[in-house]
N, CA, C and O atoms as a Tinker XYZ file with bonds, in Angstrom:
   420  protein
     1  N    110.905000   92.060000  103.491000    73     2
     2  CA   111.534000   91.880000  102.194000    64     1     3
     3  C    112.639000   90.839000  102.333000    63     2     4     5
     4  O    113.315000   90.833000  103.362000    81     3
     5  N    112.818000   90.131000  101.550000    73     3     6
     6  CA   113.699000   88.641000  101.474000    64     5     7
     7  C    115.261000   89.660000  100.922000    63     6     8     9
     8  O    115.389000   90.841000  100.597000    81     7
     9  N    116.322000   88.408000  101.041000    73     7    10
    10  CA   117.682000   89.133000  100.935000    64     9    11
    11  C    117.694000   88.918000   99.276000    63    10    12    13
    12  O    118.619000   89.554000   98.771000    81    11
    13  N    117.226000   88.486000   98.714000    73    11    14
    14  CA   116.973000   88.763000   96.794000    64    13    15
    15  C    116.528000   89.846000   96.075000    63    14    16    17
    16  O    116.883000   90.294000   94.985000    81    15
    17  N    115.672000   90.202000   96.886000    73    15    18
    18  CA   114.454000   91.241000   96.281000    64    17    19
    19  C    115.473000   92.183000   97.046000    63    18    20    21
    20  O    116.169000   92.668000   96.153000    81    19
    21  N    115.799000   92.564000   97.992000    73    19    22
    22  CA   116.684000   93.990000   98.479000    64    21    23
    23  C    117.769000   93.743000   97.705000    63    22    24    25
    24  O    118.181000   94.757000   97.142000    81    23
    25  N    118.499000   92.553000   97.433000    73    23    26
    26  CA   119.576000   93.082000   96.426000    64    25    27
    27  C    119.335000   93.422000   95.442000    63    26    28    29
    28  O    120.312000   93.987000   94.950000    81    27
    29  N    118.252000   93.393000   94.610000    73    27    30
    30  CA   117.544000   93.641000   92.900000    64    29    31
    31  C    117.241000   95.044000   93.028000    63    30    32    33
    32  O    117.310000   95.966000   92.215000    81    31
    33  N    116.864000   94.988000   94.320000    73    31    34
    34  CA   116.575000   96.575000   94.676000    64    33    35
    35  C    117.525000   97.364000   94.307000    63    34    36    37
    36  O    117.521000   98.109000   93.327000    81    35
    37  N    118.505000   97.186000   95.229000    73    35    38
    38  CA   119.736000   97.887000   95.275000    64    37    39
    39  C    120.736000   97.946000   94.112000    63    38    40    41
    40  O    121.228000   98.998000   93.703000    81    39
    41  N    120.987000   96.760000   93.629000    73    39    42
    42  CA   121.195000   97.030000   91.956000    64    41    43
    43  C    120.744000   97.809000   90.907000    63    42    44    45
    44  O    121.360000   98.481000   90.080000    81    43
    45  N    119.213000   97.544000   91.132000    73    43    46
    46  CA   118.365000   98.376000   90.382000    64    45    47
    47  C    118.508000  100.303000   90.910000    63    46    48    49
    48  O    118.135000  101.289000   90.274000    81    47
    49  N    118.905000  100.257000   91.710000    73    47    50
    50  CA   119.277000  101.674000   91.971000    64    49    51
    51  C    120.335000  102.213000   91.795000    63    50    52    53
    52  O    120.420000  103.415000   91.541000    81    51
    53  N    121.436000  101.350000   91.908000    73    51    54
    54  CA   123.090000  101.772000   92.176000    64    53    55
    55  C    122.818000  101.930000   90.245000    63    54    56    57
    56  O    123.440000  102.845000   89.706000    81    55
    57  N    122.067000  101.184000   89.498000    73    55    58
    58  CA   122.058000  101.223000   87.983000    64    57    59
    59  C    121.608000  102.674000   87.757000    63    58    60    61
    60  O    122.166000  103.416000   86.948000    81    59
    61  N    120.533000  103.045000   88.542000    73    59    62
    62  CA   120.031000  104.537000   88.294000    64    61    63
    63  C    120.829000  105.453000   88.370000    63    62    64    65
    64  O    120.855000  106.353000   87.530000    81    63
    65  N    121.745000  105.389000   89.539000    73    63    66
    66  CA   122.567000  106.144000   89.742000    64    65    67
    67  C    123.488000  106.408000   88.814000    63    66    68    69
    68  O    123.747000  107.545000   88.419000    81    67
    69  N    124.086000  105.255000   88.378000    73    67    70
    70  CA   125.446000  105.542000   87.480000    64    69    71
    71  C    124.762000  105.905000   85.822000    63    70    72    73
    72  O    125.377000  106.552000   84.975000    81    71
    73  N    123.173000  105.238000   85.602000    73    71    74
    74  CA   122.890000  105.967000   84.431000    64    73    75
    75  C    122.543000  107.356000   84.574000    63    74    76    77
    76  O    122.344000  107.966000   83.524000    81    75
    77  N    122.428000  107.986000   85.671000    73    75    78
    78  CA   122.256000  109.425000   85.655000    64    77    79
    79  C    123.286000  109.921000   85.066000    63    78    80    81
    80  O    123.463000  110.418000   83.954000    81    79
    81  N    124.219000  109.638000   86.331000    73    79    82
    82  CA   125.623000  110.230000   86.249000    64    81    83
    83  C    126.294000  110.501000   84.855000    63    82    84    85
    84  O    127.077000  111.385000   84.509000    81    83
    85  N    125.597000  109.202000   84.002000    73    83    86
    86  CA   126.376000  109.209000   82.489000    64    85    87
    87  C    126.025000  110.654000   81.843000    63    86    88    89
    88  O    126.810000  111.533000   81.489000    81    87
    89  N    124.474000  110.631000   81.791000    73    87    90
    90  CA   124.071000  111.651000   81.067000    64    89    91
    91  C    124.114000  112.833000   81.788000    63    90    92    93
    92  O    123.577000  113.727000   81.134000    81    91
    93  N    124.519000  113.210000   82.841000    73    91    94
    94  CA   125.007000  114.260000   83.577000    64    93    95
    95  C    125.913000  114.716000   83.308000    63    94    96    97
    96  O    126.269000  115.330000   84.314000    81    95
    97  N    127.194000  114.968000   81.923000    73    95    98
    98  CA   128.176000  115.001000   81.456000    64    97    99
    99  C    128.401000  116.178000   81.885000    63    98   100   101
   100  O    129.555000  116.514000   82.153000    81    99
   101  N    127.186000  117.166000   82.059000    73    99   102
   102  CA   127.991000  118.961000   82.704000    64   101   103
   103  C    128.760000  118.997000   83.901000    63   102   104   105
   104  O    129.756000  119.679000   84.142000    81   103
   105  N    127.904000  117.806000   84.938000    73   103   106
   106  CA   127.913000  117.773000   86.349000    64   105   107
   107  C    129.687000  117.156000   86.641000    63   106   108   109
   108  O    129.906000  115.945000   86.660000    81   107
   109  N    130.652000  118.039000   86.817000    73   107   110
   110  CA   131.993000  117.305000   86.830000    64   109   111
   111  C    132.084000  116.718000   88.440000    63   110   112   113
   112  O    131.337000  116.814000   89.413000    81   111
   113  N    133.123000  116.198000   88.244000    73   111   114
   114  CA   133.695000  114.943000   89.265000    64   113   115
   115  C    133.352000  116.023000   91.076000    63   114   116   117
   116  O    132.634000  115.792000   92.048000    81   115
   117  N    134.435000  117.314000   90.673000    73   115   118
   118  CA   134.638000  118.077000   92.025000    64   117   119
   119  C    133.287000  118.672000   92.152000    63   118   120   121
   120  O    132.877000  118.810000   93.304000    81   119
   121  N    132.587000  119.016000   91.266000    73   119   122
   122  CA   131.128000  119.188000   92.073000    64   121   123
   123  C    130.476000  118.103000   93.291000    63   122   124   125
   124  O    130.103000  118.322000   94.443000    81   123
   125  N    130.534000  116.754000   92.402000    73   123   126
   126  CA   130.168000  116.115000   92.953000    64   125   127
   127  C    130.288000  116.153000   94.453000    63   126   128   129
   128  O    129.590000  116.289000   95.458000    81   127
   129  N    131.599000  115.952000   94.061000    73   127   130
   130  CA   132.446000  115.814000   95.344000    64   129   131
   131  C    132.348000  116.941000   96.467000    63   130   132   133
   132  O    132.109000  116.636000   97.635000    81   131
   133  N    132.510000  118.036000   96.127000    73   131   134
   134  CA   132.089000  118.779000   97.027000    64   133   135
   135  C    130.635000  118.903000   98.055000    63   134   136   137
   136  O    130.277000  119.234000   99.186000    81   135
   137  N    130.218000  118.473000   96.988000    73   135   138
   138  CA   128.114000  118.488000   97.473000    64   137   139
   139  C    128.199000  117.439000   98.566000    63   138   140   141
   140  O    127.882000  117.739000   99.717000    81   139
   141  N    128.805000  115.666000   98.106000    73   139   142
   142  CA   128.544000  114.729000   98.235000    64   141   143
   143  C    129.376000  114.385000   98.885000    63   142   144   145
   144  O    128.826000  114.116000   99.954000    81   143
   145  N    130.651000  114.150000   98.997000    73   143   146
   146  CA   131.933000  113.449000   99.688000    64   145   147
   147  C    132.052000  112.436000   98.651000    63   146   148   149
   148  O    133.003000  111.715000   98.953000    81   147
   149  N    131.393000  111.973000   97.321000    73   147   150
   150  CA   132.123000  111.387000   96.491000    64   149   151
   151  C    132.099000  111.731000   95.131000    63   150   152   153
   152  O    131.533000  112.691000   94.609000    81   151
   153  N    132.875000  110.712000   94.535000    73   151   154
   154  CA   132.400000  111.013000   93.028000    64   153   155
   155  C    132.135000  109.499000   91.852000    63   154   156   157
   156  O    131.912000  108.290000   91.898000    81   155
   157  N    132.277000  110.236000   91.211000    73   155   158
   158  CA   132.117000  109.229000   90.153000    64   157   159
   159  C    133.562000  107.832000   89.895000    63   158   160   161
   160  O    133.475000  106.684000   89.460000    81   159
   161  N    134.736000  108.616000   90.389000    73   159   162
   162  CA   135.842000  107.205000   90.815000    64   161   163
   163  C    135.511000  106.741000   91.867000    63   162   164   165
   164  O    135.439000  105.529000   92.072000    81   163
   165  N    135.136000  108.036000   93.098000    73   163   166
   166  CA   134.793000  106.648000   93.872000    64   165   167
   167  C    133.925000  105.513000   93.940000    63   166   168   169
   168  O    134.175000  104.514000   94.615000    81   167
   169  N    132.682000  105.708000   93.085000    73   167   170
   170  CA   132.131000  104.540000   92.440000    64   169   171
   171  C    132.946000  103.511000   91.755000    63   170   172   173
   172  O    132.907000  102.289000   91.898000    81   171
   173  N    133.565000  104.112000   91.114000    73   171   174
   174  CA   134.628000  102.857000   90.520000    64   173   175
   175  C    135.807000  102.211000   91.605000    63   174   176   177
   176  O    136.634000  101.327000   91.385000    81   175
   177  N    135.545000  103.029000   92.904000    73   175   178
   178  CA   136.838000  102.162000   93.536000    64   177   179
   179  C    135.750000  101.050000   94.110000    63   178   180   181
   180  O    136.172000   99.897000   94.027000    81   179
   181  N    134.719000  101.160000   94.553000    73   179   182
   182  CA   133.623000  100.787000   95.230000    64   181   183
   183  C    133.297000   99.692000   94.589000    63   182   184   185
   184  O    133.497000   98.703000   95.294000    81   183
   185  N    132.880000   99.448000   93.554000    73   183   186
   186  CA   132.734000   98.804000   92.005000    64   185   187
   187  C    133.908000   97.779000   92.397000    63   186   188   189
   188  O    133.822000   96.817000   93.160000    81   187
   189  N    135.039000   98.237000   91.670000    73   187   190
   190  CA   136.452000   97.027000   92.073000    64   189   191
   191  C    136.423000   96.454000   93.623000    63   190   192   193
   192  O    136.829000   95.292000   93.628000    81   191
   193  N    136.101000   96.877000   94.803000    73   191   194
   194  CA   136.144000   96.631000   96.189000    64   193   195
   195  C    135.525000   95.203000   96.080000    63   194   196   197
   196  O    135.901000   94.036000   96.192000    81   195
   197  N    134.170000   96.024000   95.752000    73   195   198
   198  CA   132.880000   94.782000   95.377000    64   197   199
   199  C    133.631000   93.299000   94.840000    63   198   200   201
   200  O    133.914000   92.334000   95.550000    81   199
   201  N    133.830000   93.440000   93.496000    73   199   202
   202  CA   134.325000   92.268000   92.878000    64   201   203
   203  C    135.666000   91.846000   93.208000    63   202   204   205
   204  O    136.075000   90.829000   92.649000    81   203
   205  N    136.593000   92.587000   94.206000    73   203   206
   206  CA   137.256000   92.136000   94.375000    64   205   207
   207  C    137.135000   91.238000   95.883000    63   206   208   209
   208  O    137.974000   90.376000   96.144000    81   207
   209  N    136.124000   91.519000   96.718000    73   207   210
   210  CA   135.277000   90.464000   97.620000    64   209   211
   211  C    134.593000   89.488000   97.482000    63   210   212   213
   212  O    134.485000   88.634000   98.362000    81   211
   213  N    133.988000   89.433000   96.318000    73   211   214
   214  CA   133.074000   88.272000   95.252000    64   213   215
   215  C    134.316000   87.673000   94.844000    63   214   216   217
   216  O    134.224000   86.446000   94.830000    81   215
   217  N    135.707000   88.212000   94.428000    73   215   218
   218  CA   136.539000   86.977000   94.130000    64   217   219
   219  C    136.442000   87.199000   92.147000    63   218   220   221
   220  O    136.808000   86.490000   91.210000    81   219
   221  N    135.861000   88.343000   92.232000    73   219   222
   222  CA   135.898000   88.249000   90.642000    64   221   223
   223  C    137.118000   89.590000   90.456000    63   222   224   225
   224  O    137.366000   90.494000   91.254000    81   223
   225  N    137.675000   89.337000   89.225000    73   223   226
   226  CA   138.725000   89.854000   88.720000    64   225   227
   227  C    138.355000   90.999000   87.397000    63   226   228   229
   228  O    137.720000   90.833000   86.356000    81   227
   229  N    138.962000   92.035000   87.886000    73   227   230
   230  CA   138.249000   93.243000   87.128000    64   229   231
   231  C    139.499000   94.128000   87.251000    63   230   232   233
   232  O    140.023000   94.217000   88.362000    81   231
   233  N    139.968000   94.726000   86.310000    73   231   234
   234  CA   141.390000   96.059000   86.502000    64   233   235
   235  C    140.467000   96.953000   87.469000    63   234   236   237
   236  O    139.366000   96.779000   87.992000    81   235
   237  N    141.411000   97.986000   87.469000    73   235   238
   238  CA   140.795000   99.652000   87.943000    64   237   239
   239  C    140.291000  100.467000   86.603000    63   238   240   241
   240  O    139.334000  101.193000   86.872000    81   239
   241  N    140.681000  100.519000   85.303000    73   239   242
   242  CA   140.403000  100.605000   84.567000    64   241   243
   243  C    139.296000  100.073000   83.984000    63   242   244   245
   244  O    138.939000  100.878000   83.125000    81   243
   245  N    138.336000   98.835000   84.014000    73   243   246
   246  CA   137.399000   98.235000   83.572000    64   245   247
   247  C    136.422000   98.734000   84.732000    63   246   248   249
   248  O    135.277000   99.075000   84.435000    81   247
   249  N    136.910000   98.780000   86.165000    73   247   250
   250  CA   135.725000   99.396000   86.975000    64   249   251
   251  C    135.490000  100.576000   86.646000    63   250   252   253
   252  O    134.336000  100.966000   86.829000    81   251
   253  N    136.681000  101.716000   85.945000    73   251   254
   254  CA   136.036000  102.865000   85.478000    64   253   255
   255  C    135.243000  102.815000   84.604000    63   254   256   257
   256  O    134.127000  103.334000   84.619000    81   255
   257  N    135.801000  102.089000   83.607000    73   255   258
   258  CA   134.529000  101.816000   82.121000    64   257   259
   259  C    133.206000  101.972000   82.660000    63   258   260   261
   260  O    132.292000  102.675000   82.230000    81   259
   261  N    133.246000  100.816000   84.194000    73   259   262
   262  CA   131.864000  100.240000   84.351000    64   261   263
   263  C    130.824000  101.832000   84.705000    63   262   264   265
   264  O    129.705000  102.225000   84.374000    81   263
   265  N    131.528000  102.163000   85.224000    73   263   266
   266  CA   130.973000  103.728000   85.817000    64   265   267
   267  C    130.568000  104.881000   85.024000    63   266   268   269
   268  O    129.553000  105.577000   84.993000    81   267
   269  N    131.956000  104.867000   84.231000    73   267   270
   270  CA   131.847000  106.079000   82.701000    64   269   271
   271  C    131.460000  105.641000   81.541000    63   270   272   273
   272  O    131.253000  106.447000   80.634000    81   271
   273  N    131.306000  104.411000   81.372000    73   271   274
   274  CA   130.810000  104.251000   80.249000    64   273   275
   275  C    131.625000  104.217000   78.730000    63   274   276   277
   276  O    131.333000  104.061000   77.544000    81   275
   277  N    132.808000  104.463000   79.552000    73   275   278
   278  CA   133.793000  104.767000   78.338000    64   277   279
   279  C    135.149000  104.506000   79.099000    63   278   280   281
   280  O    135.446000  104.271000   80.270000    81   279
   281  N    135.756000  104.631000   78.061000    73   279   282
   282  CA   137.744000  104.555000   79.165000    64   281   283
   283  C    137.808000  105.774000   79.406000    63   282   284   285
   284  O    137.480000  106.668000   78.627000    81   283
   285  N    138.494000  105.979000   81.162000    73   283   286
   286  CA   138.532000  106.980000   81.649000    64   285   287
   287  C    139.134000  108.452000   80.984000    63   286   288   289
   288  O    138.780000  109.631000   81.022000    81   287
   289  N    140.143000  107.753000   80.416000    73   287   290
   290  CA   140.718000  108.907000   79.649000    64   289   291
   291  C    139.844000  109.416000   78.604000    63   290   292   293
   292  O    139.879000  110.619000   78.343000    81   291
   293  N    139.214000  108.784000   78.098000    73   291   294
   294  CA   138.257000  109.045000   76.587000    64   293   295
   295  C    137.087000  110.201000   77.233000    63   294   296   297
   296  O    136.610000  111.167000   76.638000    81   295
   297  N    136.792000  109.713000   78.745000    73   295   298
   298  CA   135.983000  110.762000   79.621000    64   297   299
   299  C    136.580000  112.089000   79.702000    63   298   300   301
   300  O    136.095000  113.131000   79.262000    81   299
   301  N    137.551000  111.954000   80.239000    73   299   302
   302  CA   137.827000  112.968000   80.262000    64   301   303
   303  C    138.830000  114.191000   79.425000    63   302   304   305
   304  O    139.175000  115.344000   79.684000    81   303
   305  N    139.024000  113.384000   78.486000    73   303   306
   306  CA   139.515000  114.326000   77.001000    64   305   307
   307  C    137.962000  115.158000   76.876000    63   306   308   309
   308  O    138.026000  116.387000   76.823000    81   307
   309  N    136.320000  114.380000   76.821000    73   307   310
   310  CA   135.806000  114.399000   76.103000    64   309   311
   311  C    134.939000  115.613000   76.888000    63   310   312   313
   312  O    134.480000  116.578000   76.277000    81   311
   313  N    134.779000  115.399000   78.430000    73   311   314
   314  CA   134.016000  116.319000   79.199000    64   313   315
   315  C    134.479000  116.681000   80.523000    63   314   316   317
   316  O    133.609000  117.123000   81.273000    81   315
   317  N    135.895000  116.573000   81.066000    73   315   318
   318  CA   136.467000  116.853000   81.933000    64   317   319
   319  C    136.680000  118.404000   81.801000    63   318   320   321
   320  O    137.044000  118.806000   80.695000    81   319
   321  N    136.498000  119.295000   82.782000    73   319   322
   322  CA   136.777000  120.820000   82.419000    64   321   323
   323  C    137.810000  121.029000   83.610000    63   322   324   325
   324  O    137.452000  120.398000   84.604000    81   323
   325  N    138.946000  121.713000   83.779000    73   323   326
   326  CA   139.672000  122.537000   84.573000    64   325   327
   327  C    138.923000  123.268000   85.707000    63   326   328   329
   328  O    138.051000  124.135000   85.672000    81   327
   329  N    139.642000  122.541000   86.882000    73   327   330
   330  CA   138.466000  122.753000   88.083000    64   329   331
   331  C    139.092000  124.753000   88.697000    63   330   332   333
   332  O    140.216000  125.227000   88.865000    81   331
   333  N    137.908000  125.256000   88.821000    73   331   334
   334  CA   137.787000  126.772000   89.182000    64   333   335
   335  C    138.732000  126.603000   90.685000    63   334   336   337
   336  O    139.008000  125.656000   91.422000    81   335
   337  N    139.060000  128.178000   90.664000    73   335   338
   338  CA   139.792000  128.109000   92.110000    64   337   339
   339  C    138.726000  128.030000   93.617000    63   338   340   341
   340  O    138.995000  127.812000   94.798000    81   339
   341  N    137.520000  128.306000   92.934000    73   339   342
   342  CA   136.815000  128.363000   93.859000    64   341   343
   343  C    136.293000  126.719000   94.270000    63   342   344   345
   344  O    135.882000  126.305000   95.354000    81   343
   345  N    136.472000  126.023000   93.035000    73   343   346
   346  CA   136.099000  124.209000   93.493000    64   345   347
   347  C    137.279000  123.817000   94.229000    63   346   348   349
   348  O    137.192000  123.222000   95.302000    81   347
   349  N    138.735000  124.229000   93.517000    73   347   350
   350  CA   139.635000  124.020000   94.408000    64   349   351
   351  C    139.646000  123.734000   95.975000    63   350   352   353
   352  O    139.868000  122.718000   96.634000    81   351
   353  N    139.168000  125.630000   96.446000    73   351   354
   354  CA   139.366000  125.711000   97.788000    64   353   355
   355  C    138.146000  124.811000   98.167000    63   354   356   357
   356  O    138.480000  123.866000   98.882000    81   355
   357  N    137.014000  124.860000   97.912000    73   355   358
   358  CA   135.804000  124.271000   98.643000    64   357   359
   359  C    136.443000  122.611000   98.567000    63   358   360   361
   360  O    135.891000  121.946000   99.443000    81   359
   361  N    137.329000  121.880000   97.855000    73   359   362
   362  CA   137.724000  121.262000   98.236000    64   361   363
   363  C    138.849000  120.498000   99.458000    63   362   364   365
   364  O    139.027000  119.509000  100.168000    81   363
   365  N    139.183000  121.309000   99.204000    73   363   366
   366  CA   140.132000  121.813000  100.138000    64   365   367
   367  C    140.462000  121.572000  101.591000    63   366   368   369
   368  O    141.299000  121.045000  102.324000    81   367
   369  N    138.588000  122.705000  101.600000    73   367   370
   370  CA   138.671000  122.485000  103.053000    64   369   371
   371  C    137.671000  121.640000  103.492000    63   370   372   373
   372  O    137.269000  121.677000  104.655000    81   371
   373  N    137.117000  120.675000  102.431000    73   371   374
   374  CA   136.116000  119.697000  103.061000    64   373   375
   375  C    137.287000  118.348000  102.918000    63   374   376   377
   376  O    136.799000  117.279000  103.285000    81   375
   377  N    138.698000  118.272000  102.455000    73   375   378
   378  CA   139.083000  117.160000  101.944000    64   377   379
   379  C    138.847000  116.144000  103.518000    63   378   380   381
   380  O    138.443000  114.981000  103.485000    81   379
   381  N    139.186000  116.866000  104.757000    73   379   382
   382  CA   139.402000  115.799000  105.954000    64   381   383
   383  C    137.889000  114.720000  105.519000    63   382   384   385
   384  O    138.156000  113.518000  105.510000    81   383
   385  N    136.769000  114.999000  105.264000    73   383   386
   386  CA   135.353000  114.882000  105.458000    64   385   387
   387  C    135.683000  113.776000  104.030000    63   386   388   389
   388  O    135.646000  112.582000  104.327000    81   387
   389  N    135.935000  114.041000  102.830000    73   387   390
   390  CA   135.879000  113.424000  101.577000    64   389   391
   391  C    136.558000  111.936000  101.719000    63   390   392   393
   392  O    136.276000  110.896000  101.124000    81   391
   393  N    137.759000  112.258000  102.922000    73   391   394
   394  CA   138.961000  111.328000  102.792000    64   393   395
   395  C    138.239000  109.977000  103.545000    63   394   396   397
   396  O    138.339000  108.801000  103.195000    81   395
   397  N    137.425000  110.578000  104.776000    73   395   398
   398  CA   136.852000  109.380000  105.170000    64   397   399
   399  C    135.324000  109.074000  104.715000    63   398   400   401
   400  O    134.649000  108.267000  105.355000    81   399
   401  N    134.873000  109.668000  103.725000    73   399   402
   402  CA   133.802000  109.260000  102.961000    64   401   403
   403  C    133.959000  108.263000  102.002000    63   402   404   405
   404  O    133.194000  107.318000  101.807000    81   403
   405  N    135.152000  108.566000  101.323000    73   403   406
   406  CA   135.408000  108.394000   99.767000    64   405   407
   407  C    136.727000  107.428000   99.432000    63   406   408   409
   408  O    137.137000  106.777000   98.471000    81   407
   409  N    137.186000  107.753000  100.926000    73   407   410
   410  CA   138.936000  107.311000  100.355000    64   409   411
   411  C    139.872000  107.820000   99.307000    63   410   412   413
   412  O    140.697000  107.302000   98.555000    81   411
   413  N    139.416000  109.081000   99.547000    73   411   414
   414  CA   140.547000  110.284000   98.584000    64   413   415
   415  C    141.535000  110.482000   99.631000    63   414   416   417
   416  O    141.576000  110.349000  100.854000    81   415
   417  N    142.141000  110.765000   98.910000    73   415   418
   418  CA   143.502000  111.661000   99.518000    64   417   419
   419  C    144.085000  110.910000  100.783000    63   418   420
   420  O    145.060000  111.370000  101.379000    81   419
């Protein structure tokens, strides 16, 4: 496979991904995160990383858009829920694991 066609690839997937994620509105951030070691910001830090290596100019805020689909805050007025004590702790004690996955914390 040529280095064009694997990047179309990979676009074409990282697109799948974040259109899941949209319509996944039940699926909140600390689930994610717990399952995965990331979430849906860290796509958006990932997102800004990107263009900010390409040399293109993008807020932190517009990389969230790019991710949520909306302004972050508008996300989460709209489907953000109050994380359980039990997402809490499971966070908790995976944060060492998240921090070097994700770049949390």
């Amino acid at each position: 496979m040529n280095e064009m066609d694997r990047i179309k690839l990979e676009a074409a997937a990282f697109r799948g991904l974040v259109g899941h994620l949209r319509e996944r509105t039940d699926v909140q951030n600390i689930d994610i995160m717990n399952l995965a070691g990331f979430c849906r910001n860290c796509l958006s830090k990932w997102y800004k990383a990107a263009a900010d290596a390409q040399g293109i100019s993008i807020t932190k805020d517009e990389a969230l858009e790019a991710i949520y689909c909306m302004p972050y805050d508008a996300w989460k007025a709209k489907y953000q829920q109050e994380a359980t004590q039990e997402q809490k702790d499971r966070f908790n004690q995976t944060k060492p694991l998240h921090a070097k996955i994700s770049g949390h914390v």
